[in-house]
Every structure is written in structure tokens, then in C-alpha cells.
C-alpha positions in Angstrom: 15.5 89.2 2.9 15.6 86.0 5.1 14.5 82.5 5.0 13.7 81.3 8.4 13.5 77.3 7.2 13.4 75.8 10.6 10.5 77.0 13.1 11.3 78.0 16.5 9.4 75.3 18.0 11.1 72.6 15.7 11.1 69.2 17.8 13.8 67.0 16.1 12.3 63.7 18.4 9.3 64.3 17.6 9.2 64.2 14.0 11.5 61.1 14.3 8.7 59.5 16.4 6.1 60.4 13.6 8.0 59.4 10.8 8.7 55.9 12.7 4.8 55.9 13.2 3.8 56.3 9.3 6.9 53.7 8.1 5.5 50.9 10.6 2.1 51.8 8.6 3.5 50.9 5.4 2.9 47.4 3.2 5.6 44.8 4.5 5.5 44.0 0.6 5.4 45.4 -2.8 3.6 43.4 -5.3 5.4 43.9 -8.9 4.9 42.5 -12.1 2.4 40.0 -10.4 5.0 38.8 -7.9 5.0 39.7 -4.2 8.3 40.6 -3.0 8.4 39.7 0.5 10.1 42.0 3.0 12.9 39.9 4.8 14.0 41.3 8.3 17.8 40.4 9.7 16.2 38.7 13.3 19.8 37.6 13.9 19.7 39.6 17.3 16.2 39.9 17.6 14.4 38.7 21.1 10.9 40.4 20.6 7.8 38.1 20.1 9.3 35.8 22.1 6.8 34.7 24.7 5.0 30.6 24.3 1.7 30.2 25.6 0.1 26.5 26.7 -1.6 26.4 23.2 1.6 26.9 21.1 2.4 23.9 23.0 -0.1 21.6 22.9 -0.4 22.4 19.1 3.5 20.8 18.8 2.2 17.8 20.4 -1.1 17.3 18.1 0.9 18.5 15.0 3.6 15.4 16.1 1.2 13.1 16.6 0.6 12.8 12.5 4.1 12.0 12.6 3.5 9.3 15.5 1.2 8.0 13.2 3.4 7.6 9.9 6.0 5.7 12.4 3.6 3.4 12.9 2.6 2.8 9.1 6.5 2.6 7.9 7.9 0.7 10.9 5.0 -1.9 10.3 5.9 -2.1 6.3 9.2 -3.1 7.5 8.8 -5.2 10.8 5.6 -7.0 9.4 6.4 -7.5 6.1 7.2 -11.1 6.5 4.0 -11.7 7.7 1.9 -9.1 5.6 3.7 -11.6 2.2 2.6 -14.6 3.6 -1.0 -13.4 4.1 -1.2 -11.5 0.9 0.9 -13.5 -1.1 3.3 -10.5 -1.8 6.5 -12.5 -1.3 8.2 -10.5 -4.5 6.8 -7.9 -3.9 7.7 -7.3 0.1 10.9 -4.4 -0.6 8.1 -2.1 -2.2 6.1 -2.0 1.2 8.1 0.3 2.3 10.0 1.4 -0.7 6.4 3.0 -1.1 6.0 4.7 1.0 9.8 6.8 0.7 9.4 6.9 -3.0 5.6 8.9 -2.7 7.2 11.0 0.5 10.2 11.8 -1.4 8.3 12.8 -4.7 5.3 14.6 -2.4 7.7 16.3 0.0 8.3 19.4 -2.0 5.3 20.1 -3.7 3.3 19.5 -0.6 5.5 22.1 0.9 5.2 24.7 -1.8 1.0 24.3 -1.7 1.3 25.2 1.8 2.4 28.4 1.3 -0.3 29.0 -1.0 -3.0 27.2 0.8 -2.3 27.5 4.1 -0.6 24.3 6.1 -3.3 23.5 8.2 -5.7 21.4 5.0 -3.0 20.2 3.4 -2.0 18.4 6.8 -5.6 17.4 7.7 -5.7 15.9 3.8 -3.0 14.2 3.9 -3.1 13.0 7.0 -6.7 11.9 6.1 -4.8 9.6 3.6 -3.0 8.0 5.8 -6.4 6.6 7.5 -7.4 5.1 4.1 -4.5 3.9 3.4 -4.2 1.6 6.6 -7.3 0.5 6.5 -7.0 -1.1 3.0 -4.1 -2.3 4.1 -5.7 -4.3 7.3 -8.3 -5.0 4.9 -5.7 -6.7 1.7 -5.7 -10.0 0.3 -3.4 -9.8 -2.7 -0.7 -8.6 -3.4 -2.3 -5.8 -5.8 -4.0 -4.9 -2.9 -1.7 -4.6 -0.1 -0.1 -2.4 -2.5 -2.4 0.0 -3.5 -3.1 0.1 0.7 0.9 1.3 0.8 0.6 3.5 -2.4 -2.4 5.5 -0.6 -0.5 5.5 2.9 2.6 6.6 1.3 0.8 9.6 -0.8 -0.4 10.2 3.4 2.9 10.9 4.2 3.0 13.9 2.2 2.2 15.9 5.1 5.4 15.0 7.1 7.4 18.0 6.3 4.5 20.4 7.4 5.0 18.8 10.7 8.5 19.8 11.0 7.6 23.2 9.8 4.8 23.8 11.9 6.7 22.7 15.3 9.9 25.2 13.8 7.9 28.1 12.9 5.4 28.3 16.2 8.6 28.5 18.7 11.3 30.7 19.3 14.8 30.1 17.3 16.8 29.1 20.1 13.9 26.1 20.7 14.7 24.8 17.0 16.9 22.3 18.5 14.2 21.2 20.9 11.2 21.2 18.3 13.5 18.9 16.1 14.3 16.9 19.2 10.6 16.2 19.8 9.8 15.9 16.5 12.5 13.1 16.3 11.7 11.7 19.9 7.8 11.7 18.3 8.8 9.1 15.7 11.0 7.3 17.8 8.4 6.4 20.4 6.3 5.5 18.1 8.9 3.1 16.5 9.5 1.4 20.1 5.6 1.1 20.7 5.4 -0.1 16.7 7.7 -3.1 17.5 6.6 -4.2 20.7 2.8 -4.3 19.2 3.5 -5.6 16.4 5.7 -8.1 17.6 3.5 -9.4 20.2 0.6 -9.5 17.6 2.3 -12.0 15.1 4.2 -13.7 17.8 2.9 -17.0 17.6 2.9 -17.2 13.9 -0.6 -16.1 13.7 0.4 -13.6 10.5 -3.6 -12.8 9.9 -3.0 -10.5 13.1 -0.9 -8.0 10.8 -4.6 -6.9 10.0 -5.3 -5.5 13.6 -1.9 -3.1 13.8 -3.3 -1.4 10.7 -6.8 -1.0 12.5 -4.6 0.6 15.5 -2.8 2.6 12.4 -5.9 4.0 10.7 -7.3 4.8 14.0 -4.2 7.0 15.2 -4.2 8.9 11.6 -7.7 9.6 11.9 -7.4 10.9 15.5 -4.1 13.5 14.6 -6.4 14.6 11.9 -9.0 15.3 14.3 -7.0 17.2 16.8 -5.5 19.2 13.7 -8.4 20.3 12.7 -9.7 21.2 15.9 -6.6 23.2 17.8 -4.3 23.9 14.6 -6.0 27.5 13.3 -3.0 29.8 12.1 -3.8 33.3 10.2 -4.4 33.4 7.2 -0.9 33.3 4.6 -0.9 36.6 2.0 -1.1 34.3 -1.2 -3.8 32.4 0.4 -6.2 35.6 0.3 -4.3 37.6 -2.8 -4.0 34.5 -5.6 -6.8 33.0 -7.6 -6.7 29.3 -7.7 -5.6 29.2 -10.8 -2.4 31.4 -10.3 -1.5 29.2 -7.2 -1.8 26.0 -9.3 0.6 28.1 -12.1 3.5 29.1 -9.3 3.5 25.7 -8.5 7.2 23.8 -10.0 5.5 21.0 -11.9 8.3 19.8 -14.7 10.7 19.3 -11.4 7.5 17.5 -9.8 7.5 14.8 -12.5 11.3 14.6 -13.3 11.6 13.7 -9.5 9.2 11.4 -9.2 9.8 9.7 -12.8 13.6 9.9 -12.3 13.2 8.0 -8.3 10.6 5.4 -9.5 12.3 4.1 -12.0 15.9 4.0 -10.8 14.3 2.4 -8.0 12.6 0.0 -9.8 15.5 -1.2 -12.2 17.7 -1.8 -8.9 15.2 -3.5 -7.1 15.3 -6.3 -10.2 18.5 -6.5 -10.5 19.3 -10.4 -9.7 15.2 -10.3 -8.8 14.6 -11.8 -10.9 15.8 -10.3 -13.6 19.9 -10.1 -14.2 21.3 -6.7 -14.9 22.1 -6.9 -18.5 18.1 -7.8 -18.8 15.9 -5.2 -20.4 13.8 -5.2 -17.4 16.6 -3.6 -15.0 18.6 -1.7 -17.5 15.7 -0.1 -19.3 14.1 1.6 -16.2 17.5 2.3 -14.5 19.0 4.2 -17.4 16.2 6.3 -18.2 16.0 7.3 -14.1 19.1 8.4 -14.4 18.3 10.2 -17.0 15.6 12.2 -15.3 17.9 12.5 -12.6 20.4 14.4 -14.6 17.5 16.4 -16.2 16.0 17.7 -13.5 19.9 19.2 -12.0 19.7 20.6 -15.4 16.2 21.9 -15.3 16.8 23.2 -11.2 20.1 24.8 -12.8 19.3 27.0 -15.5 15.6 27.3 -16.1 13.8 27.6 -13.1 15.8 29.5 -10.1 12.8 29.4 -7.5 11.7 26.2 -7.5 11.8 23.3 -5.3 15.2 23.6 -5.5 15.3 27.6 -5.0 18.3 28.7 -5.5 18.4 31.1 -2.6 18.7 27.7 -0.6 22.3 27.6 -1.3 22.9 31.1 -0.3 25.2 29.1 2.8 27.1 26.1 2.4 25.6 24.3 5.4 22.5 24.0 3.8 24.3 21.4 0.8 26.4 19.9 3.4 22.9 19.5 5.6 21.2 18.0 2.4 24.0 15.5 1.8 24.2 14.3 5.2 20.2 13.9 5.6 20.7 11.6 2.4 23.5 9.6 3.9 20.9 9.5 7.0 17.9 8.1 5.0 20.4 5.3 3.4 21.5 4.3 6.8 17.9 4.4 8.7 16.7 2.4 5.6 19.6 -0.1 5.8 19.1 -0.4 9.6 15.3 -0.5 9.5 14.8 -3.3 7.3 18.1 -5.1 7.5 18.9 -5.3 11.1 15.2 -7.4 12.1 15.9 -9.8 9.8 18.8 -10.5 10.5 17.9 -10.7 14.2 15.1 -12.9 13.4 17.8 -15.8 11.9 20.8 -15.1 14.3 19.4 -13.7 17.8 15.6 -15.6 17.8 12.4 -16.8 15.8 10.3 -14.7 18.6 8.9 -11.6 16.9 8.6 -9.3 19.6 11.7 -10.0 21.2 13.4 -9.1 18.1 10.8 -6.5 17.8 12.3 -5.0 21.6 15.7 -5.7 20.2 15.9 -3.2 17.3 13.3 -0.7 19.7 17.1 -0.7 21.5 17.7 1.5 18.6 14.7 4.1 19.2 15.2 4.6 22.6 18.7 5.8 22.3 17.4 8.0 19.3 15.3 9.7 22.4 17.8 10.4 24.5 20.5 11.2 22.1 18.4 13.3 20.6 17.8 15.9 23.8 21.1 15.8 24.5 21.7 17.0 21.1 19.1 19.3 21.2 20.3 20.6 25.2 23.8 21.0 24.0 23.1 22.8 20.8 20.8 25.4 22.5 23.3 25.7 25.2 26.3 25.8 23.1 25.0 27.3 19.9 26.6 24.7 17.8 25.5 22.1 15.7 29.3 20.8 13.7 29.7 18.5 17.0 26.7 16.8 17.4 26.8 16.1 13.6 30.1 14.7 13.4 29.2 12.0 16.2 25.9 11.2 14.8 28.0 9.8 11.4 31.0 8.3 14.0 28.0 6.4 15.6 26.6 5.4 12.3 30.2 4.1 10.7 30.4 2.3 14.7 27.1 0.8 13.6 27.9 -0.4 10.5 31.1 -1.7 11.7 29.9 -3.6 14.3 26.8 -5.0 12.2 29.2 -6.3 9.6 31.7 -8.2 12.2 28.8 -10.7 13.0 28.8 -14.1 12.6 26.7 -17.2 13.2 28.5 -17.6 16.0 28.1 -13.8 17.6 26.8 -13.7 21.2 23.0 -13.0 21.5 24.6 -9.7 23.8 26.1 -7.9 21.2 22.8 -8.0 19.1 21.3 -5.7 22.3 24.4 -3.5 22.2 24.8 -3.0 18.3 21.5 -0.7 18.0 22.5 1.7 20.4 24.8 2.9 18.1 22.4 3.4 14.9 19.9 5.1 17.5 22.5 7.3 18.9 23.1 8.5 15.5 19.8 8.5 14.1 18.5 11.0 16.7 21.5 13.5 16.8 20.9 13.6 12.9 17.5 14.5 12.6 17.7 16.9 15.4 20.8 18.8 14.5 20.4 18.2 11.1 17.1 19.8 10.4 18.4 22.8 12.5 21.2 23.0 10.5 18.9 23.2 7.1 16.2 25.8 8.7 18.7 28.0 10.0 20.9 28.1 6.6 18.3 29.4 4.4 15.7 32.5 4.6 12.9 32.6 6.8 10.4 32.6 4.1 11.6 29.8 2.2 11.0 27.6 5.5 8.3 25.6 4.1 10.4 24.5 0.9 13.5 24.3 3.1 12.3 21.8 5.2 10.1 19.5 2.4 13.3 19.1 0.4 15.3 18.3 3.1 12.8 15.5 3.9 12.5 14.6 0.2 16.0 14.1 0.1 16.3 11.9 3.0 13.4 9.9 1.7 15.0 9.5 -1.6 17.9 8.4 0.3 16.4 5.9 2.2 14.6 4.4 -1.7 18.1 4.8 -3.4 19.4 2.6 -0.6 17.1 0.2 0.0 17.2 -0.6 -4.0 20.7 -0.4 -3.4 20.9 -2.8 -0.5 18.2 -5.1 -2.3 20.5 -5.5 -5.3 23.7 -5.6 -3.0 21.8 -8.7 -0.8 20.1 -10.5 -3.7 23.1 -10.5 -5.9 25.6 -12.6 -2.6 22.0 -14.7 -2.1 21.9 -15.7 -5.9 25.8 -16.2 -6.4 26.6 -18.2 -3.6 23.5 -20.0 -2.1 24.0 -22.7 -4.9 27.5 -23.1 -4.5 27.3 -23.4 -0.6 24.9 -25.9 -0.3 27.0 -27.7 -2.8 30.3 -27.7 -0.8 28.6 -28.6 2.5 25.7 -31.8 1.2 27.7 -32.8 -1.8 30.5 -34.7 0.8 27.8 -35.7 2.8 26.2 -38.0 0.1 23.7 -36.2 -1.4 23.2 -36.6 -5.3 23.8 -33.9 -7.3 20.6 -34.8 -9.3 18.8 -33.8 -5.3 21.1 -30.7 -5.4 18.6 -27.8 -7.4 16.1 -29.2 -6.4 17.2 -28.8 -2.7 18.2 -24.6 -3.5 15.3 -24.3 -5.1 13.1 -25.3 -1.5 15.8 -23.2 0.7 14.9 -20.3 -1.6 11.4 -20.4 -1.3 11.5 -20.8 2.6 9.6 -24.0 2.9 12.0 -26.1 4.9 8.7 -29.1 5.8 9.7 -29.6 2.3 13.1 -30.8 2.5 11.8 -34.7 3.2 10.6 -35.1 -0.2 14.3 -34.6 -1.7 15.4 -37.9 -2.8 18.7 -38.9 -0.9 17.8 -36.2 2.1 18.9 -37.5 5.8 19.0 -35.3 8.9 22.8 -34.5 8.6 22.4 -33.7 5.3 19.3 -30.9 6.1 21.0 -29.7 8.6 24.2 -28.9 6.9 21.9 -27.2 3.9 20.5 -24.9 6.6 24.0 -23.8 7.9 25.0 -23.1 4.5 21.7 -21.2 3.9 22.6 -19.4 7.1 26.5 -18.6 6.4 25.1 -17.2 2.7 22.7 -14.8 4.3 25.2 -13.2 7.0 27.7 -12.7 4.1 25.3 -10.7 2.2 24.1 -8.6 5.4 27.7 -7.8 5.9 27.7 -6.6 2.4 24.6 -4.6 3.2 26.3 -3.2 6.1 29.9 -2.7 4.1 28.1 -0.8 1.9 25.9 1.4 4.4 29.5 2.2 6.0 30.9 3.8 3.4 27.9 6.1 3.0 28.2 7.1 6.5 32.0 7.4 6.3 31.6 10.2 3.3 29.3 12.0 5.7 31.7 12.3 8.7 34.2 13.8 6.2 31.5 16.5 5.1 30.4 17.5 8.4 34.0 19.2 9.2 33.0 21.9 7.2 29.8 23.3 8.5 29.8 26.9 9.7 28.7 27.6 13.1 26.2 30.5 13.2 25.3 31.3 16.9 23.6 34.1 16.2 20.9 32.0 14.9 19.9 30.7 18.2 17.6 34.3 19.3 14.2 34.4 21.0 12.2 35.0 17.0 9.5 33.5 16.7 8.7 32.8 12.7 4.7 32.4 12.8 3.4 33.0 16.1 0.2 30.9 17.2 -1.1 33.8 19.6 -0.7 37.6 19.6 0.1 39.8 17.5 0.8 38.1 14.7 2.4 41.6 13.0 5.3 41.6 15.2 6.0 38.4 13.6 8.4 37.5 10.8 5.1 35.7 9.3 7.2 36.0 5.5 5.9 34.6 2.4 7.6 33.5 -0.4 9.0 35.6 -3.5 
């Protein structure tokens, strides 16, 4: 007796075709033990769902506009802080404008990011975003210092929604347009930086510092129009976890012991440095107390990311590729240098180059423009090379240039160089955020995008509050040890008494100079040669500012020799279409 097992009529293609059929039918996950394990497609040669409407585009624009928005909050901490103190009365208190706002987006950053892949990232960026709004209007509307600050505090927790912006432009575009949707993202802030300056400038330029109150207005205003058009053209599908979790489970997945060992460890490092010789000295309680115990947190939340939680903010899938640690260092080293350049640079211009504040304002926008263009060329040779190691490298060369250049100046530098000097830090500045960014998003999976991109952020926020606490101590400490001492050696010989002399540092410090009249023994040579050495003691402590900021950068240009170049990366996927079918996306979620 025979078996016939195979028909006459068997079709080999056929069944192949049906089989394909049912598998494409199947769940692109498995849900097991509670836990949804995504399924992660290899796209590296993939140039499907690759077609961009109008409205993926116009959706970029709105999404960057939030970020448009935040420029104009932090640029105006820094730029009008002189004037925001005056008004306020916040004089001690000016460093934690800003400092802030990076310490609440550096602590916000990740968890912000892991929320968004349970709630979706379109009400998490309208809420934030919404923040913003309030916060700028209680700025505009402060008159103490405990009130300006709470106005920051509220901004800064606004900023939490800046690494859903970076996310959203990535993941609606095709791979080989990452360097471009960094670009614009970048090019976003920049603009706004330049326009930032130039208003604000031209508001407080005749010493009227009141005026701070109506950039804030504008700010509000601007946050409460991105989170309008958010709302209104920014309506993805709906995420798995979204629909599948309870509340309650969502609020569980979420990494809360790293949450508060980052944000406990960065406030208080921050907070002992930023005493340290002000006012307090640094074997005082006061700095070593809140610096110590930072560190602490610091070293316990490497600890805790190590070996007791493996998937959270710091997941470690993320470090699957060693460009992705070598991307996080060098978006550190970027933060420090930004920082140092965005606070440091227009004061110094507003002693050395002029008094005017918008033309110092239009100086350091110098910077911002050449962060635009830098930044498409950066993003036009990447996606036409495939390679991000180049434009890296020269974004920290430009930086060390910077720094360089910033600490070779003198009281007698020509007002040219001070127009010259910026295109250097905004050269850098763009090619690092562009290429950078890319360099992160393409290291790690697709479904940890979200958490890629909001630690890579938090990281170059912390970077930018390690440094300025850093910088603060650095300029405070050459300030306190050498003002006295300076003003000694050039009124002393002059014939001033040394009974005038304290009194005399003591009116320099507080920036009063109508006062000088009332020391006894004062005469015009003798102001004047305080002033100089007033002058002389606050270059050398910018240089140390930019000595130090150098050697950051330097480190950086070392690191970025070893990044792997991965052209395959640069394909026509698109991660989370806007339009379509959103099925033939990779549309992942997160283990």
C-alpha cells in the first residue's frame, strides 16, 4: 500500500503566499507575565513607508515652535538677568534664573519621556508647554525675589516637554532626514536666541529695566500659541500602553527612585557650588553639606541604574553601541560650554565691547546665526555622506577655538574680535546638537526613542547646571581673592588711605559706582584707577571661566575619534508615521 502525501495539484507558491497572509495577521507583540514584549524589526535596509505629506511637515514646524518658545524663556534668564535683579531685588539670587530652568529640564527630561510612551506625547507636550505660559507670566508679573523665582521654577518644570519635541520631529520623518529634523530643531532654538537678544536688548536699552516685564508677556504669549497649534494639528494614534494599562500600572512602570536620586543628587551639588565664595567659603557647612550629600546621590543612582533596575531611565539596552556613551558625554561637554558661553560671553561684552544692551545683545546673536548655518551644513553633509564622526570632531575643534580665543582677551582687545569670537561657539553649538542627537537616536532601538532622546537632553541640561555652578564658583572665587588686593596696588600709591580702602571694595562690589564720592580721601584719579582694577579682576576670572570651559571641550574632541560610523542607518523608515497606514510603520513600544 501507498501513501500519496503530496496532491497532484500541490501549488508550492501558493501556500507560501497564504502562510505570508496569516503571519502578517499575527500580534506584533506577546504580552507575558504582564509585560509586553515588543516586536523589533531590523529596518537597516528598509525604504517602505517612506512617503511625507504637507501635514507631517507643518506638524515639525508647530511641534518646534514649543522649542522657539523655551529659547525665549532661557535666553531671557540669561540676557536679562541684570535687569530682572535690579527690579526684583534678586541680585544673589541672579545664577538660579537660569540654573532653573536646566536643573527642572534635566530632572523632568526622563521621566517626561517615559510618560509619553504610556500616555501618549501629544498631552504631555500641550501640559507642559501650558507651563511654560504660567511661568512667564509670573515672571513679567514678579516683584521679589521669591517671586521671580517661583516664575523660573514653573517655566523650568515647562521645559519638560523639550525632549518630546526632538522626538516627535525624529519619529514623523524618514531616517535619512534625522540629520535635517535635528538641524531644524537646532536652527528652531537658534532663531529664536537671535530674535530673543535683539528684543530684549532693545527693550532695556536705555536702562529702563521695568521693560523686562514686557519680553515675558511676548514669552507667555508664544507658549500659549505652540500649545494651541499642538493641540490643534498634533493627533498621532493611539500608543499600545495607552489603551492596554490601567493608570495605576502606568504610574507603577514609571522609574521613580532614579527620578528623585537625579533630581536630589543635581539640586544639591548645584547648590553647594553655587555658594562656594557666595557667600559662604567652602569649608562652611552651607557649601560642603549640600555638595557632599549630591555627590552622594550621584553615586547612588550609577549604583541603583547598575544593578537594580536594568530598564529604566538609564535602560540598559541604551548602551547596546558605544556611540551612544560617547554621544552622551559629548552632549554634556556641549551643555557646559553653551552654559559657559550663554551667560558668560554677554557680560563680559557688556564691560569690554559696550554699555548698549542690544548691541551686545546682536553681538552674542553672532553666535546663533552661525549655529543655523553650521547646523545644515551639518545636517547636508551627514545625509549625503552618511557620517556623523566629522562633523563632531569640528563641533568640539570650534568649541576649544572658542574658548581659546575668549580667554586671550584683554582690556585692551579690539571691539572686532568680540564680533569674530562667537562664530566659533555657534559653529560648534549647531554641528553638536544636530549630529549629536543623530548620533544618540540612531545608537539605540527604535522603541526606546522616547527615553533615548529625554536622557540625552537631561544630560546636556545637567551639564549646562554642573557648569554654570562650576563657572560660578570658578568666577566668584578670582572676584573675592583678588578684587581687594587690586584696588589696593593701584589707589594705595595714589594716596588713598587705607582706612578708605574696604570701604571702597565694599561699593565696587555692590555696583553702585555714584557712591564712590562719599569715600573719604576719593579724587578722580583715584576712582578711576579703582575701576581699572575692578575691570582687570573681572577679565582674569572670565579667562578662568573660559580656561576651564576649554578643557571640557578638549576631552570631548579626544572622544569623538571613536564613534562608529553606521551608514546603514540613514534608510527611507519612517518610525511613527503621521498619515497612512500606520501598520506598516515601526510604531514600537517599549519592553
Amino acid at each position: 500500500m501507498s501513501w500519496k502525501l503530496v496532491p497532484n495539484n500541490f501549488q508550492p507558491v501558493r501556500v507560501v503566499a497564504v502562510m505570508s497572509i496569516w503571519v502578517s495577521k499575527l500580534p506584533q507583540s506577546i504580552t507575558m507575565g504582564g509585560s509586553t514584549i515588543a516586536h523589533v524589526e531590523d529596518v537597516s535596509g528598509q525604504n517602505a513607508n517612506a512617503t511625507v505629506h504637507a501635514k507631517t511637515l507643518v506638524l515639525v514646524v508647530a511641534v518646534n515652535m514649543v522649542f522657539f518658545a523655551q529659547l525665549i524663556s532661557v535666553v531671557g534668564s540669561g540676557s536679562l538677568g541684570h535687569s530682572i535683579a535690579a527690579v526684583t531685588g534678586a541680585t544673589e539670587y541672579e545664577v538660579w534664573f537660569t540654573s532653573s530652568i536646566s536643573i527642572l529640564t534635566a530632572a523632568l527630561s526622563p521621566p517626561v519621556s517615559q510618560a509619553a510612551d504610556y500616555w501618549g506625547r501629544k498631552w504631555p507636550l500641550v501640559f507642559f508647554t501650558s507651563l511654560g505660559c504660567i511661568g512667564s507670566i509670573v515672571v513679567s508679573r514678579a516683584n521679589s525675589p521669591s517671586s521671580i523665582l517661583a516664575g523660573f521654577v514653573i517655566s523650568g518644570i515647562g521645559f519638560g516637554a523639550q525632549p518630546l519635541i526632538a522626538t516627535i520631529s525624529s519619529e514623523v520623518l524618514p531616517r535619512r532626514w534625522r540629520p535635517f529634523a535635528q538641524g531644524f530643531f537646532c536652527s528652531a532654538g537658534a532663531l529664536s536666541a537671535v530674535v530673543s537678544l535683539l528684543f530684549g536688548g532693545a527693550l532695556v536699552r536705555d536702562g529702563s529695566h521695568e521693560r523686562f516685564r514686557i519680553y515675558y508677556y511676548v514669552c507667555g504669549g508664544v507658549f500659549a500659541l505652540s500649545a494651541l497649534l499642538s493641540t490643534l494639528l498634533y493627533n498621532p494614534p493611539p500608543r499600545n500602553f495607552q489603551i492596554e494599562l490601567k493608570f495605576n500600572e502606568k504610574i507603577r512602570r514609571l522609574d521613580w527612585p532614579a527620578y528623585a536620586l537625579l533630581t536630589g543628587g543635581t539640586i544639591l551639588f548645584c547648590m553647594g557650588l553655587s555658594w562656594s565664595h557666595h557667600p559662604y567659603s567652602w569649608s562652611d557647612p552651607h557649601v560642603v553639606a549640600p555638595f557632599v550629600v549630591g555627590v552622594g546621590l550621584f553615586i547612588g543612582l550609577i549604583f541603583y541604574a547598575l544593578f537594580v533596575r536594568k530598564d529604566g531611565i538609564v535602560h540598559h539596552e541604551l548602551f547596546s553601541n558605544r556611540n551612544f556613551p560617547i554621544a552622551l558625554g559629548c552632549q554634556f561637554v556641549e551643555g557646559l560650554t553653551f552654559f559657559a558661553s550663554n551667560n558668560y560671553w554677554p557680560s563680559e561684552s557688556l564691560k569690554l565691547l559696550s554699555s548698549d544692551t542690544l548691541l551686545v545683545g546682536a553681538n552674542y546673536g553672532i553666535a546663533f546665526i552661525a549655529g543655523i548655518i553650521f547646523a545644515g551644513f551639518g545636517a547636508a553633509f551627514s545625509w549625503k555622506t552618511k557620517l556623523l564622526r566629522p562633523p563632531a570632531m569640528l563641533a568640539f575643534v570650534l568649541f576649544v577655538i572658542f574658548d581659546i580665543l575668549a580667554a586671550t582677551i584683554t582690556t585692551n582687545t579690539p571691539n572686532a574680535n568680540f564680533w569674530i569670537y562667537p562664530i566659533f561657539v555657534g559653529g560648534g553649538m549647531g554641528l553638536c546638537l544636530t549630529n549629536g542627537m543623530t548620533l544618540a537616536q540612531f545608537a539605540t532601538p527604535l522603541e526606546l526613542l522616547s527615553t533615548t532622546t529625554g536622557l540625552v537632553l537631561a544630560v546636556r541640561n545637567l551639564g549646562g547646571t554642573v557648569g554654570l555652578a562650576i563657572y560660578n564658583a570658578v568666577f566668584h572665587h578670582c572676584v573675592v581673592s583678588n578684587l581687594a588686593s587690586n584696588v589696593a596696588a593701584a589707589t594705595l600709591p595714589l594716596g588713598l588711605p587705607e582706612t578708605s580702602l574696604n570701604p571702597l571694595v565694599d561699593i565696587l562690589n555692590s555696583g553702585n559706582l555714584e557712591d564712590l564720592s562719599t569715600i573719604p580721601g576719593i579724587t578722580s584719579a583715584i576712582k578711576y584707577a579703582a575701576e581699572h582694577a575692578q575691570l582687570e579682576t573681572y577679565v582674569t576670572a572670565y579667562r578662568y571661566v573660559w580656561v576651564t570651559a576649554g578643557a571640557f571641550s578638549a576631552s570631548a574632541v579626544i572622544s569623538t575619534a571613536f564613534i562608529l560610523e553606521r551608514k546603514t542607518d540613514f534608510n527611507a523608515h519612517v518610525d511613527a508615521p503621521v498619515e497612512g497606514d500606520t501598520q506598516s510603520s515601526a510604531y514600537l513600544e517599549k519592553a
